[in-house]
C-alpha positions as CSV (number, residue, x, y, z in Angstrom):
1,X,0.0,0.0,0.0
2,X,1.3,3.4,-0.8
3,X,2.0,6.6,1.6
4,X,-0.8,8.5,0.2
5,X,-3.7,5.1,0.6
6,X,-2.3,4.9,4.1
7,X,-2.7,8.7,4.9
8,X,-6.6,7.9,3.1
9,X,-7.5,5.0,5.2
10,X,-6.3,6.7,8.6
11,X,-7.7,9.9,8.1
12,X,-10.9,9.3,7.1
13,X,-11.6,6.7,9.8
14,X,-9.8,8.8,12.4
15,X,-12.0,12.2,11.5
16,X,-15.3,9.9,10.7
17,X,-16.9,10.5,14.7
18,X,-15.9,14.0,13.7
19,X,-16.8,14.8,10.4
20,X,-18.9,12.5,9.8
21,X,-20.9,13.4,6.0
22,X,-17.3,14.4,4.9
23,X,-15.3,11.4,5.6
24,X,-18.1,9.3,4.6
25,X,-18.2,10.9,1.4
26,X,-14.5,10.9,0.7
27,X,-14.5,6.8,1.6
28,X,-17.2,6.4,-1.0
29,X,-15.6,8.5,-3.7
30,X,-12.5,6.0,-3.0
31,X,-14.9,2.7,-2.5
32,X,-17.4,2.6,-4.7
33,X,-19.8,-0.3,-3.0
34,X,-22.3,1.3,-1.5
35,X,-22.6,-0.9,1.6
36,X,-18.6,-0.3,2.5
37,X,-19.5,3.1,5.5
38,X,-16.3,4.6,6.9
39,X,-18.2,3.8,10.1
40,X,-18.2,-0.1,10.0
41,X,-14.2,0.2,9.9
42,X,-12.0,-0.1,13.3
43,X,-8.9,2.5,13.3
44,X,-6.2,1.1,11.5
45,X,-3.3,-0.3,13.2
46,X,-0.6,2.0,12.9
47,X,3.0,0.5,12.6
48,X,5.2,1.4,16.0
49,X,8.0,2.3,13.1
50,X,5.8,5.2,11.9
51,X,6.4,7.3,15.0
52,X,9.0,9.5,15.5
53,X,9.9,9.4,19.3
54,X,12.0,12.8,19.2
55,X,9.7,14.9,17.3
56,X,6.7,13.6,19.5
57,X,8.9,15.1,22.3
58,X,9.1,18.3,20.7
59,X,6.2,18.7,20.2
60,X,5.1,17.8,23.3
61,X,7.2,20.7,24.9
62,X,5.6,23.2,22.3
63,X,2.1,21.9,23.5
64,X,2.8,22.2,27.0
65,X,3.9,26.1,26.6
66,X,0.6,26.6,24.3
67,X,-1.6,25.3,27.2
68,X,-0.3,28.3,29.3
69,X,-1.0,30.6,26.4
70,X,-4.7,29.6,26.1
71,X,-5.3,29.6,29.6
72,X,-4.3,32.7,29.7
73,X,-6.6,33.8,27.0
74,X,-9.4,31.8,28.6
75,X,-9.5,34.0,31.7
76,X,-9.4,37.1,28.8
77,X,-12.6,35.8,27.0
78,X,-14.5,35.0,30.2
79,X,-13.6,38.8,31.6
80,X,-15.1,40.1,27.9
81,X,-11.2,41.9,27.4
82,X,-11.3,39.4,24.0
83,X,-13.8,38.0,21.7
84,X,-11.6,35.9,20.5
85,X,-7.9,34.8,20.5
86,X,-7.3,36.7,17.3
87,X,-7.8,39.9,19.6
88,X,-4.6,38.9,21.5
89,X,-0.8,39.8,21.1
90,X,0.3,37.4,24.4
91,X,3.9,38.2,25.5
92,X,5.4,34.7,26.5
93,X,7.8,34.3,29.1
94,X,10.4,31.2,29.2
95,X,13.0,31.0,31.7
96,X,14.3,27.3,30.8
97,X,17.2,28.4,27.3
98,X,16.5,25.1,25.6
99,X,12.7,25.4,25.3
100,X,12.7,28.8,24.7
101,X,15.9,27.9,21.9
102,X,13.2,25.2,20.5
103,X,10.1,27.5,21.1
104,X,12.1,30.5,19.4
105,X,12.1,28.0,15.9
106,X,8.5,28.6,15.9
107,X,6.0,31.3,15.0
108,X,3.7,31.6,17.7
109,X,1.2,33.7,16.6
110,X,0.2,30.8,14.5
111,X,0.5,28.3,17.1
112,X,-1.5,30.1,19.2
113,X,-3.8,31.1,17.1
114,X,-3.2,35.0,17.9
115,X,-2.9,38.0,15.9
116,X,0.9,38.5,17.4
117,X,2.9,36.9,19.6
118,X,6.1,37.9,21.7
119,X,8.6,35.5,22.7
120,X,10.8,35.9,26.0
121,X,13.4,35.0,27.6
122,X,13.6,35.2,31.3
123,X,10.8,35.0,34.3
124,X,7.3,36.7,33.4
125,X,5.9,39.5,35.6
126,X,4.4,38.6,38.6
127,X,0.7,39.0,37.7
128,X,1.7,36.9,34.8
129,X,-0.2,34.1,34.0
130,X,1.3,30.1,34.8
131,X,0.0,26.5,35.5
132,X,1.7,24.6,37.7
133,X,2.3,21.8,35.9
134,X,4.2,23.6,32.9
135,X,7.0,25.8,35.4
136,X,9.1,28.3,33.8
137,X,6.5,29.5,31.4
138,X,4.1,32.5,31.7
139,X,2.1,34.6,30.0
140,X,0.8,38.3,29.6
141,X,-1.9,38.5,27.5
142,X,-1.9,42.2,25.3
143,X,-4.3,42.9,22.9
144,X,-3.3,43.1,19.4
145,X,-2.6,46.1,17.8
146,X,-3.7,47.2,14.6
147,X,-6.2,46.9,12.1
148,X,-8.5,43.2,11.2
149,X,-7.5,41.8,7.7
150,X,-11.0,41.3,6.3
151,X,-9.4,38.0,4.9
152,X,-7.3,36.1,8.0
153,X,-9.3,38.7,10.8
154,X,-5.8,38.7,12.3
155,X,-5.4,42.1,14.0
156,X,-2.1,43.4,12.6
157,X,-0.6,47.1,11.9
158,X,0.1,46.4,8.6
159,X,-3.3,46.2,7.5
160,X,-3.8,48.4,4.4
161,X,-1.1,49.0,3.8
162,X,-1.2,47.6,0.2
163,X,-3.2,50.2,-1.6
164,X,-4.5,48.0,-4.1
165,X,-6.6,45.7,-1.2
166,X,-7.0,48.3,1.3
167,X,-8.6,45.9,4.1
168,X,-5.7,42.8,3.9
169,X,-2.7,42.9,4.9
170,X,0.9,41.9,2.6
171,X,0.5,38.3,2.9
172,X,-3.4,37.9,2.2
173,X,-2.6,40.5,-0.2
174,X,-0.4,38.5,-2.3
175,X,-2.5,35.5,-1.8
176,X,-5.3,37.3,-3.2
177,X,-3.2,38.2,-6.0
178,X,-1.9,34.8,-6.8
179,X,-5.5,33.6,-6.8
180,X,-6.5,35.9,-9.3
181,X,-4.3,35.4,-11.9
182,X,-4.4,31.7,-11.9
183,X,-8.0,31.8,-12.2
184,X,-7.5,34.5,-15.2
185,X,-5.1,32.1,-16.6
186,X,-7.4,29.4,-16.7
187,X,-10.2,31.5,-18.4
């Protein structure tokens, strides 16, 4: 079986309780009898081999700092100082060099899920937020500065700053760009 089948038959019976019209459609476009559901399969059994014990580790170091940045922008939607965490610019403190070196290889406004994000290193402010179980990390939520990008609705001060698309910022800019022209090249 090739990469690409494997990816197919995991996926769609991993995201079937979840999606459960879309992964059943994708399983029939692929299986064409009728009485074959994505929901009679069991998960597949996933070879040991397949994992890849030092990336699961980094990642499960980024995950553990992320935890402290959404509770900390939890507490900001339950006070009403955030709709949503596109609102925040969070300033993240790490006082431990090698997770901060590993979390520094990382954009974290997209892990997050934030408009911006400011890595630190050193010990947060004392009104900083932490969780015990994740020590050396804190976090001080900000709002985000700027303007929304009608595209992303990332708050950013760039915004409109392309004359030409007046409500998106650079990047959706260009994206917006690159979309048009392939579609005029295909008309």
């Amino acid at each position: 079986m090739t990469v690409l089948n494997h990816v197919f038959s995991c996926l769609t019976a991993w995201l079937a309780p979840i999606m459960c019209f879309t992964m059943e459609e994708a399983w029939l476009a692929r299986n064409e009898d009728e009485d074959a559901s994505v929901h009679l399969r069991q998960f597949p059994d996933v070879p040991a081999q397949w994992q890849d014990v030092a990336l699961a580790q980094k990642w499960e170091k980024i995950r553990k700092v992320r935890r402290v940045v959404t509770g900390a922008l939890e507490i900001e939607r339950r006070e009403k100082r955030i709709g949503s965490s596109l609102e925040a610019a969070p300033e993240i403190f790490i006082v431990d060099e090698a997770l901060y070196d590993l979390a520094a290889a990382y954009d974290w406004a997209e892990i997050a899920i934030t408009s911006q994000a400011t890595l630190v290193a050193g010990e947060g402010p004392a009104e900083a937020f932490r969780l015990d179980d994740v020590p050396g990390v804190s976090v001080v939520p900000k709002p985000a500065k700027g303007k929304k990008c009608a595209r992303s609705w990332k708050i950013l001060p760039d915004v409109g700053s392309d004359s030409e698309f007046p409500d998106l910022t650079p990047r959706d800019a260009e994206a917006v760009r690159q979309f048009d022209a392939r579609r005029m090249a295909a008309e």
